[in-house]
N, C-alpha and C positions, 0 to 999 in steps of 0.2 A: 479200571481203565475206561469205561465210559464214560465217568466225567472227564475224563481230560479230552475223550476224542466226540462230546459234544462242546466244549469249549472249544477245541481247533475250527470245529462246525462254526458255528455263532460268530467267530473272530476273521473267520475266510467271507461268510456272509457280508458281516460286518464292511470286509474292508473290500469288496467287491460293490457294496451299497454306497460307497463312498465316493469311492474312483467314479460312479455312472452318472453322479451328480455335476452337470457340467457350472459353472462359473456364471452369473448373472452379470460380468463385466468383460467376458467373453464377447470377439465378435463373432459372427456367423457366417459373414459376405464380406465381398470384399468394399460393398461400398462403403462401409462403418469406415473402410481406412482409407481408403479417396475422401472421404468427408473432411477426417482427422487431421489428410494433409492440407486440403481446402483452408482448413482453418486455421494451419499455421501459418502457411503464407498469406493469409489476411492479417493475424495477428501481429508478425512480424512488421507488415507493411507499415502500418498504423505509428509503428514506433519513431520516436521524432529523428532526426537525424543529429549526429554531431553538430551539423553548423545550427539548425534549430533550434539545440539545448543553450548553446553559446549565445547568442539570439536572447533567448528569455533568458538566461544570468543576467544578460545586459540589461537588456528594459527593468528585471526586477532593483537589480543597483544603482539605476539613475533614477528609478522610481524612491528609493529608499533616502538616494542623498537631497533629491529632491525634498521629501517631506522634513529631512532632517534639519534642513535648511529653512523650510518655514517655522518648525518650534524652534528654531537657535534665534531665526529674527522675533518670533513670540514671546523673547526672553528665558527659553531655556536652555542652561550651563553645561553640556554632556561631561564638561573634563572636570568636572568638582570631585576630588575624592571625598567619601566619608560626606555625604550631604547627606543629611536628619533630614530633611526637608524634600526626599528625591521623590519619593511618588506623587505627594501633593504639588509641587513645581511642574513634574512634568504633563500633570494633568489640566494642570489651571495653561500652561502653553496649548495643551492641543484645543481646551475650548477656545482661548485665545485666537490660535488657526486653523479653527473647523475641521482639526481631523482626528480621526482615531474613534477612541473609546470615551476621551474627554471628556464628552458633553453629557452621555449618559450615566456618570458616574458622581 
């Protein structure tokens, strides 16, 4: 019967050494959570708004039809099916109109 009731021992220890160990992501005060909020509503702030997002779709797809529009007048074909020919066409078009990756390639 000793060993079991130094085991009970060692095991009550044990889990009383456990519990005492508080949490390293534990706050302490309460500014850690005024801080926490602080920085939500900053983070939140920052986020663009719906008409914003709308906004850049736009500029990016007039930007896109734009450039599309100068490799089409550079002589590149978008609606060719099955073109053997599509990456070196589309490349020789953007050195043509100075954009992209073209040039470096």
């Amino acid at each position: 019967m000793p060993i079991a009731r130094q085991m009970m021992v060692l095991l009550a220890s044990a889990s009383l050494g456990i519990s005492a160990v508080t949490p390293t992501f534990a706050q302490n005060d309460a500014s850690g959570v005024a801080n926490a909020a602080a920085a939500g509503v900053a983070a939140s702030s920052a986020k663009p708004t719906k008409a914003q997002r709308k906004e850049a779709r736009k500029e990016a797809r007039a930007k896109k039809n734009a450039e599309l529009k100068k490799l089409e007048a550079a002589g590149y074909q978008p609606g060719r099916a099955n073109d053997q020919n599509y990456p070196q066409d589309l490349q020789d078009a953007q050195k043509k109109a100075g954009i992209g990756q073209g040039a470096s390639q």
